[in-house]
N, C-alpha and C positions, 0 to 999 in steps of 0.2 A: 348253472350259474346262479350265486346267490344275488339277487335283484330287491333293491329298498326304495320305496318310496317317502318323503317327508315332505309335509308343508313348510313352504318359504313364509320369512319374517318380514318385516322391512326393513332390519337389518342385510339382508340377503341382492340387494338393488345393485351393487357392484360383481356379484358374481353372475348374475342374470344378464346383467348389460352383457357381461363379459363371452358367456356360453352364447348366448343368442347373436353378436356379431360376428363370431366363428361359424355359428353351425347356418347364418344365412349369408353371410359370406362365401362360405364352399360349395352352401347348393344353388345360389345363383350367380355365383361370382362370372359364369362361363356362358352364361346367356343374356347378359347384361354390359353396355356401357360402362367404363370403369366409372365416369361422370357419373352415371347414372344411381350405380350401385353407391358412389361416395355421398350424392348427395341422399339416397335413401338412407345410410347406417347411421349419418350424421343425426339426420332428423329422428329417425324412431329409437336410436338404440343412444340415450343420453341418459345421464344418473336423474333429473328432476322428473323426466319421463318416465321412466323405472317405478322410481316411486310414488309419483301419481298411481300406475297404475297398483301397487303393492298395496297402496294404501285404500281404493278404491272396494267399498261394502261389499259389491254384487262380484270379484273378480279373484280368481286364486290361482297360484303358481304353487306348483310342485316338483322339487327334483326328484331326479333317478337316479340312481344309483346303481352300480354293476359293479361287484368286488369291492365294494366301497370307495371304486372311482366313480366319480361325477360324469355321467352321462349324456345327460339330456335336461329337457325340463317340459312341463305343461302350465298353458294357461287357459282357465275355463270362464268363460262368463253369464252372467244369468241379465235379470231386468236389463237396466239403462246402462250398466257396462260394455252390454254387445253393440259391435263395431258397426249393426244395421238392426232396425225397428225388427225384430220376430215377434215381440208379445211375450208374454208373464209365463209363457207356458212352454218356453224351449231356452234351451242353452245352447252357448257357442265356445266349440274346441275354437280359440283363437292361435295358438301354436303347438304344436307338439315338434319337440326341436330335439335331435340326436344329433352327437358331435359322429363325424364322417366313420371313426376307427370304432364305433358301436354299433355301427347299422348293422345291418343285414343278420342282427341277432336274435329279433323279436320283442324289440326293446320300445320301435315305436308303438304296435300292439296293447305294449304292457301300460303303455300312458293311454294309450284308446281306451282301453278298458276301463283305466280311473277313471279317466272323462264320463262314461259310459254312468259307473257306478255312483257320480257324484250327481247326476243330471238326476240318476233316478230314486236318491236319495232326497233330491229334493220336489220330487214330486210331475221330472216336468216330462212333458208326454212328447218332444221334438225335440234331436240333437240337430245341430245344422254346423260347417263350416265352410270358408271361402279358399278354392283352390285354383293357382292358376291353370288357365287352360292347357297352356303347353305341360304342367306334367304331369303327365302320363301314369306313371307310376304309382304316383299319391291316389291321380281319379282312379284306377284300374282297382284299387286297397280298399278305396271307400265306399264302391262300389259292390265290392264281393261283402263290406258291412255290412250292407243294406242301404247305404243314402242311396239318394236318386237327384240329378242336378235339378232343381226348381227354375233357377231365375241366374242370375248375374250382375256381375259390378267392378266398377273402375279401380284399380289399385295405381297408385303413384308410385314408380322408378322414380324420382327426381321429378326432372319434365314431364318423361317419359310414361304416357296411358298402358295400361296392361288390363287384360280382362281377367276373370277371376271367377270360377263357376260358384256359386251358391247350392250346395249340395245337403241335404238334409234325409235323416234317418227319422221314423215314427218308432216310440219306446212303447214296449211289451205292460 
C-alpha cells in the first residue's frame, strides 16, 4: 500500500474538524450517551477550535494518506501545548485518528512512528499519551511500544467523568 504522510496548513481546520468527528464518533459513539457524545463533538470538534490549535507554535497535525485517500490524521505536541504539565523534555501523541474502513492496516502504527520520529527530532527524551481506560486495544498497542501507565486523568464526555491512563514511553 502506498501510504503519504503531509504536514497540515491552517488552511486544512475544516478537513480536521471533519476526519476527527467521524473517526471519534465511530470509536466512541457505542460506549457513550448520545447527550454525552453531542455535547463532547460540540465542544472540541469546532472550526475556532481547529485553529487555535493549527495555529498554536508547540502543536502539529499531519494527515495520512492511503492510495491517496485521506486516512487518518496525527496530532503531536511539545512545551505548553500538551494537554498536562510533562516538562520541555517529552512530547504528547494527543490523537492518532484513522477513519474505521483503514484500520486494521497498519496505518495507526505508521502515524506512531512519526510521532515517534518527530519527538526525537527534537530532542526529547519522553513520549507520553492519555488513553481511556476501557480501551483495551489502544492500551494492549501501547504497551507492546514500550509505554508503561504512570499516573491518570479526568477527561469530559459532556457531564460525564471518564478516566484516562497517562502512559508514557523513554526514547532511545
Amino acid at each position: 500500500m502506498n501510504v503519504t504522510i503531509t504536514a497540515c496548513t491552517e488552511y486544512d481546520a475544516e478537513t480536521i474538524l471533519d476526519i476527527g468527528y467521524e473517526t471519534f464518533d465511530e470509536t466512541f459513539r457505542d460506549q457513550n450517551t448520545p447527550e454525552a457524545m453531542k455535547a463532547y463533538l460540540d465542544e472540541a470538534f469546532t472550526i475556532p477550535k481547529i485553529e487555535g490549535e493549527l495555529n498554536h507554535p508547540e502543536s502539529r497535525f499531519y494527515f495520512l494518506y492511503a492510495e491517496e485517500n485521506l486516512a487518518g490524521y496525527l496530532k503531536v505536541n511539545t512545551g505548553e501545548a500538551q494537554t498536562e504539565e510533562m516538562g520541555e523534555d517529552t512530547a504528547e501523541i494527543e490523537r492518532i485518528y484513522v477513519r474505521s474502513r483503514f484500520q486494521k492496516q497498519g496505518l495507526g502504527k505508521v502515524l506512531y512512528n512519526k510521532a515517534l520520529e518527530i519527538a526525537k527530532e527534537q530532542e526529547k527524551e519522553k513520549i507520553w499519551l492519555g488513553v481511556w481506560e476501557t480501551n483495551r486495544n489502544a492500551i494492549s498497542f501501547y504497551a507492546k511500544m514500550g509505554f508503561e501507565q504512570v499516573n491518570s486523568h479526568s477527561f469530559y464526555m459532556g457531564e460525564e467523568e471518564q478516566t484516562d491512563y497517562i502512559m508514557i514511553k523513554h526514547l532511545d
